[in-house]
SELOVO-123053 format. One record per atom (N, C-alpha, C): x, y, z; residue in three letters. Coordinates in pm, whole numbers, plus 50000, padded with zeros to 5 digits. Layout:
// SELOVO-123053
XYZala...
This chain:
// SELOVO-123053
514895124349896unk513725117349853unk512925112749974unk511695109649955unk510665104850094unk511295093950077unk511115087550231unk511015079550301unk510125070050354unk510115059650395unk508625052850383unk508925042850527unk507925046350612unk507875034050741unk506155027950768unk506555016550749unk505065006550781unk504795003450870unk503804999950932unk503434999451061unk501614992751069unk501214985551139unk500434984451181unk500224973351120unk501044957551069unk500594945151041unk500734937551196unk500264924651209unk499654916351315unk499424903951242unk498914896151369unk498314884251300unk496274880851379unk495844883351247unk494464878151310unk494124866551203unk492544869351274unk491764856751246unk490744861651073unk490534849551000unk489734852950882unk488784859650949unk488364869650864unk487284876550847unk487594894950951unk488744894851006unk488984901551121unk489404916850982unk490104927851050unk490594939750994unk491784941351023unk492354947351003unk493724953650981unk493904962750904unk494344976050944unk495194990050868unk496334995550881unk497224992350796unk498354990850798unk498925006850757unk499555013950812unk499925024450809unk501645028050690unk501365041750635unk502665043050530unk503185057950595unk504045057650701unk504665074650757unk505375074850600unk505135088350574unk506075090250424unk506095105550475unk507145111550572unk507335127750562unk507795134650454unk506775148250396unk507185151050272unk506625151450185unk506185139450176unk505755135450076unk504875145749955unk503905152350085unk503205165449992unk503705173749907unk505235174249945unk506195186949874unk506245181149713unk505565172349677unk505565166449522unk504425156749538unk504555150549360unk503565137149325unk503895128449349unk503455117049430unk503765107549377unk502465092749370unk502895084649352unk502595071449325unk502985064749400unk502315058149559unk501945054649639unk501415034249625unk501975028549643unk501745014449609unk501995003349755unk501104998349777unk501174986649853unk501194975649786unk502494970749831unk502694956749735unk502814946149877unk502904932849828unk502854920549941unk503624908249871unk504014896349965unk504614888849890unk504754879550022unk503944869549941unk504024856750091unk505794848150020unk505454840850137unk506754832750092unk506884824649985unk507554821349880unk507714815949798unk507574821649648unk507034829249653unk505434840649590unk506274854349523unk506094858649419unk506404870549367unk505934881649420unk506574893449440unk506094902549507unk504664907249430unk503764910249479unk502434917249418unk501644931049444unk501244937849357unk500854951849348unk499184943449423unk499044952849524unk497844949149593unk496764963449578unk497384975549562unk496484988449539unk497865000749531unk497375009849437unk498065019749428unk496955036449475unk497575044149510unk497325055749444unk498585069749450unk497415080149335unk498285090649283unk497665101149409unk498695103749428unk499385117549550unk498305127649542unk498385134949375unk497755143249310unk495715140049361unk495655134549260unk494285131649256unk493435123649362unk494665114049441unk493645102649502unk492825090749376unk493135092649281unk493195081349183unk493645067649249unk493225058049292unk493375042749292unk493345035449218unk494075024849234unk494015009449199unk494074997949277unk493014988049228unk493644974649326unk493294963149235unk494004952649297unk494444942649194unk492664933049283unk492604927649194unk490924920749169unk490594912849298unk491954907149318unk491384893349463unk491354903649587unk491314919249597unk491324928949692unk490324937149694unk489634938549577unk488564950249550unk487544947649634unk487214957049697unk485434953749764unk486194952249933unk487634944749930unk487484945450067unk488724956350141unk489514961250057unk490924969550109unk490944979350050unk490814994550121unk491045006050056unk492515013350105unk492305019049988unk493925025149989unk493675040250003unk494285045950099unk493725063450123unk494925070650206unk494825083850169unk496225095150230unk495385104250315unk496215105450397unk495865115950456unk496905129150513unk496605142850415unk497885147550364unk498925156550501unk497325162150594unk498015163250719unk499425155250804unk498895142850818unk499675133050852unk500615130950825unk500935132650672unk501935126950583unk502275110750561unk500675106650579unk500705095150612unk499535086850502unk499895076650446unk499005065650380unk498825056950436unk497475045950395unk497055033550482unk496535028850370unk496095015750434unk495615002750399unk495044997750462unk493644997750486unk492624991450516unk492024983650460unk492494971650544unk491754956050519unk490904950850613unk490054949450534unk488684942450591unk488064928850573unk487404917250615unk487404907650541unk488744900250538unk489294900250576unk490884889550561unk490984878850536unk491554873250445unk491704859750409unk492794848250445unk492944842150443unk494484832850492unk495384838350313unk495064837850245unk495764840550139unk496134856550112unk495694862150220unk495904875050248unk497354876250295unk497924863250349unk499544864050449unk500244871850369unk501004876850441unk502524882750383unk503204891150405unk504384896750351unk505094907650417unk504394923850309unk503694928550395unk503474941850306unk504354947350309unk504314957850207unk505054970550205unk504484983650116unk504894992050164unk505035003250093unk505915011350030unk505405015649868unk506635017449801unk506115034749707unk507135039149681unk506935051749596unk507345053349471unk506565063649392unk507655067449240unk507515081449271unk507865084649264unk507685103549186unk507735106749063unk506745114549014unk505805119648883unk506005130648887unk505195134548805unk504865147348756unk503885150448836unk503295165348784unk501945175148834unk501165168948708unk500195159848748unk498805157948657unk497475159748699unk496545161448647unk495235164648707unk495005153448726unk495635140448682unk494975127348706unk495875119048659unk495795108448743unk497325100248677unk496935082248741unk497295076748640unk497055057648663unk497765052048724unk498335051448825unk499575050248893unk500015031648806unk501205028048828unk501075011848787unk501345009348901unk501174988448880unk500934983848957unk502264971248989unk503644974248956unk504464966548934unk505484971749026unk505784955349054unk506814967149159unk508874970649117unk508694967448979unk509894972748923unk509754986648899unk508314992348887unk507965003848880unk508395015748992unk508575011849109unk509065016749217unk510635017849268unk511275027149302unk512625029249355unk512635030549478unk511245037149556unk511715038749715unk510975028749796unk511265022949875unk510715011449971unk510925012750126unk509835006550214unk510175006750308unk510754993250349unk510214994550494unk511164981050540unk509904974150571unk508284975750538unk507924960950562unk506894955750676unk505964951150689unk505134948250812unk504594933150751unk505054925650849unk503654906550821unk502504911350879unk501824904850774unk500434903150846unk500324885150836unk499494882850917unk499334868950918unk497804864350941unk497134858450864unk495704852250880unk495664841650897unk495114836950980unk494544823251055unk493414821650996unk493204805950991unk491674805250913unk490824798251041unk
């Protein structure tokens, strides 16, 4: 099964960027469902944006839209997360997580992270206000 390594969290200042990187080798050899989830301390883990392998279909959860895109790039074998705009309520430990699907012309990925079996190990980001 793929594998998943994160990379590229830090700590900046509100309003600053950050793109947080998903190595997933493989990954092309199938579908899958691609999810960045986060979880500050205390805090339930949270679906922050998904997408499908297949289509490039996204999702992101509402307090993210407008400022964090979620995108593959299939050469690479690599996904990101680009955040822009950063908030202090932005803190936390990201991660990146997988499902494997089917072949669809289009697919809704969810946004839960019981939904997921493969995980990586994880990057903080940290915002200063």
């Amino acid at each position: 099964q793929v594998q998943l390594v994160e990379s590229g969290g830090g700590s900046v200042q509100a309003g600053q960027s950050l793109r947080l990187s998903c190595a997933a080798p493989g990954y092309t050899n199938s579908r899958y469902c691609i999810g960045w989830f986060r979880q500050a301390p205390g805090k339930e883990r949270e679906g922050v944006a998904t997408i499908y392998t297949g289509s490039s279909r996204t999702y992101y959860v509402d307090s993210v839209k407008g400022r964090f895109t979620i995108s593959q790039d299939v050469a690479k074998n690599t996904l990101y997360l680009q955040m822009n705009s950063l908030k202090p309520e932005d803190t936390g430990m990201y991660y990146c997580a997988a499902r494997k699907t089917g072949y669809y012309s289009d697919y809704q990925c969810p946004a839960r992270s019981l939904d997921y079996p493969i995980w990586g190990q994880g990057t903080q980001v940290t915002v200063s206000s």
